[in-house]
MDTraj code that builds the backbone (N, CA, C; nanometers):
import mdtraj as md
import numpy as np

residues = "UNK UNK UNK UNK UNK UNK UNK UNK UNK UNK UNK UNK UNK UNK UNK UNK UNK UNK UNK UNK UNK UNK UNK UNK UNK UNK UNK UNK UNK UNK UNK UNK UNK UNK UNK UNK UNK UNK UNK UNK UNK UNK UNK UNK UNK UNK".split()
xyz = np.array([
    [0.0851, -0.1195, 0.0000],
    [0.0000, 0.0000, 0.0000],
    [0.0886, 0.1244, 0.0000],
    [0.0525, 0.2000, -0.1341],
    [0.1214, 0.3321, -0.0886],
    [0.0704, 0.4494, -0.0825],
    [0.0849, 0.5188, -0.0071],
    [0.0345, 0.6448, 0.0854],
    [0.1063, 0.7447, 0.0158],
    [-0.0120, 0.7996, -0.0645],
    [0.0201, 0.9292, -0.1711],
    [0.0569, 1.0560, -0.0644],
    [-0.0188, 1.0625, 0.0086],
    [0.0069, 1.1918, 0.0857],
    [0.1068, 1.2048, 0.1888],
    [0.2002, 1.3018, 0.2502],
    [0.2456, 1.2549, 0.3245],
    [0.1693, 1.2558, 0.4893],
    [0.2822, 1.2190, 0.5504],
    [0.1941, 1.1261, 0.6907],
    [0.2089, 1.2809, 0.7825],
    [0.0836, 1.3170, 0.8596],
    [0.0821, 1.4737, 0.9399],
    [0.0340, 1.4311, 1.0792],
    [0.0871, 1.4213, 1.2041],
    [0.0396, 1.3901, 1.2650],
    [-0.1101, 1.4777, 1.3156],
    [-0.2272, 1.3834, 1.3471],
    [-0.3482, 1.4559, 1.3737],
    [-0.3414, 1.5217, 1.2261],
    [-0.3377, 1.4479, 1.0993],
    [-0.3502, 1.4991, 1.0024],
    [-0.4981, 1.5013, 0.9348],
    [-0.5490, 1.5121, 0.8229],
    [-0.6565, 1.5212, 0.7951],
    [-0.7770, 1.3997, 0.7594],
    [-0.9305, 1.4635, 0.7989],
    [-1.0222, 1.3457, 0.8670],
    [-1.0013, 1.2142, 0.6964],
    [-1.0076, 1.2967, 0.6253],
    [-0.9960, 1.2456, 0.4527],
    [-0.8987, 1.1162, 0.4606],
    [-0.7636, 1.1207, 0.5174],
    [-0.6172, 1.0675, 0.4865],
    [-0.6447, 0.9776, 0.6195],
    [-0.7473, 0.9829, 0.7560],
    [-0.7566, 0.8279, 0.8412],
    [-0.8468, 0.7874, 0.8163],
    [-0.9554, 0.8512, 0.7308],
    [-1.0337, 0.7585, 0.7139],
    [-1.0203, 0.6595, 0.5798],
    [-0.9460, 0.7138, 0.5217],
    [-0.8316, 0.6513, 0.4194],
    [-0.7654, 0.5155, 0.4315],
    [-0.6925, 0.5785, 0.5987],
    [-0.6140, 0.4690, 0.6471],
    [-0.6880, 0.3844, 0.7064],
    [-0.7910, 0.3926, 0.7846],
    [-0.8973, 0.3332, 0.8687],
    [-0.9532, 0.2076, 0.7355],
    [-0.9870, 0.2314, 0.6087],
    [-1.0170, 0.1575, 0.5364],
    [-0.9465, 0.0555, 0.4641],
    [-0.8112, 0.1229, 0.4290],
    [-0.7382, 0.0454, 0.4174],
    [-0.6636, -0.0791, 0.4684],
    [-0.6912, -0.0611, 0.6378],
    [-0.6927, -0.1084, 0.7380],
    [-0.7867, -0.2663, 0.7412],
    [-0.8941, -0.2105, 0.7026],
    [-0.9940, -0.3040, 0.7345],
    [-1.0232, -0.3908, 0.6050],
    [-0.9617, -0.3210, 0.4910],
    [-0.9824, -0.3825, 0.3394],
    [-0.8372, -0.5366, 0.3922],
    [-0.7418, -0.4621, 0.4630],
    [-0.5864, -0.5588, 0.4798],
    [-0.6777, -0.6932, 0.5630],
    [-0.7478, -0.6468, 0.6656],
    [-0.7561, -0.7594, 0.7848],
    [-0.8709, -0.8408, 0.7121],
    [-0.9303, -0.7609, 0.5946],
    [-1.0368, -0.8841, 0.5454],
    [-1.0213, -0.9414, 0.5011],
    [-0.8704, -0.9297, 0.4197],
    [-0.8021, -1.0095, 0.2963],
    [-0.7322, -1.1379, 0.3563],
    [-0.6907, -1.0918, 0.4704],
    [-0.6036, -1.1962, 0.5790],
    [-0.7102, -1.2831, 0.6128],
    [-0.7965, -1.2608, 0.6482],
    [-0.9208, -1.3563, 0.7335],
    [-0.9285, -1.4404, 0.6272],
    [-0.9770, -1.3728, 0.4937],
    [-1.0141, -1.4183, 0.3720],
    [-0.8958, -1.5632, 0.3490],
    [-0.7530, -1.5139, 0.3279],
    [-0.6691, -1.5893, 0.2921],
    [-0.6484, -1.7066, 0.3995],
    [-0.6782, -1.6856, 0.5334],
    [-0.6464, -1.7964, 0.6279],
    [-0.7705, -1.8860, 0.5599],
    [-0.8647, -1.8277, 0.5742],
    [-0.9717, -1.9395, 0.5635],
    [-0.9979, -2.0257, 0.4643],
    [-0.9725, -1.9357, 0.3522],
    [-0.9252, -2.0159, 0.2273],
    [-0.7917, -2.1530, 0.2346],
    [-0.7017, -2.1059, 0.3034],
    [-0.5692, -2.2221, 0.3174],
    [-0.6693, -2.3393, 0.4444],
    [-0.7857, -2.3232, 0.5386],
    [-0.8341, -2.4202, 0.6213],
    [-0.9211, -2.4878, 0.5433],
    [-0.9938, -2.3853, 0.4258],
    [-1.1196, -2.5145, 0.3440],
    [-1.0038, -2.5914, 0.2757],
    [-0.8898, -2.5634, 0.2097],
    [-0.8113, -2.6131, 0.1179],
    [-0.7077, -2.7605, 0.1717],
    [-0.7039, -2.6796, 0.3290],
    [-0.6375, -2.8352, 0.3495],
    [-0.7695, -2.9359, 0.3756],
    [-0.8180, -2.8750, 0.4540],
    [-0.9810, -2.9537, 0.4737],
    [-0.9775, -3.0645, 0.3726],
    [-0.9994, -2.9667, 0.2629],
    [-1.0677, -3.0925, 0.1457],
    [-0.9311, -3.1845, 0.0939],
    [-0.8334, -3.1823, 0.0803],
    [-0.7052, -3.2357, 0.0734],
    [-0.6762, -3.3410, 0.1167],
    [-0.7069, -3.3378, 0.2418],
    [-0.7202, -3.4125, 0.3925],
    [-0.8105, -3.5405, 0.3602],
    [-0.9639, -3.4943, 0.3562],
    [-1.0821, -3.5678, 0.3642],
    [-1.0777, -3.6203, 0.2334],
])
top = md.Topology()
chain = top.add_chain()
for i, resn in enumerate(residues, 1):
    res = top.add_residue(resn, chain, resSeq=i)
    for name in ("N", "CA", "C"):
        top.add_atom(name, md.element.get_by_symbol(name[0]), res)
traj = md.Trajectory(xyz[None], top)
C-alpha cells in the first residue's frame, strides 16, 4: 500500500479515514486468505 500523501500527525479526517479503510480492506483479505488455506487443506485431507 502506498500512501500518496504525506503522513501529518493529527492529520486530515480524509487521509484516516483513508487509512482506517485500508486497514480493514488488509484484515479482510487476511481472514479471507487464512480461511481459504483451512477449506483447502480440509478438502485435501478428507
Amino acid at each position: 500500500m502506498v500512501a500518496t500523501k504525506p503522513f501529518v500527525v493529527g492529520g486530515s479526517i480524509e487521509f484516516r479515514m483513508e487509512l482506517a479503510e485500508g486497514l480493514k480492506d488488509f484484515l479482510i483479505h487476511c481472514r479471507l486468505e487464512l480461511y481459504n488455506r483451512i477449506i483447502f487443506r480440509y478438502e485435501v485431507f478428507m
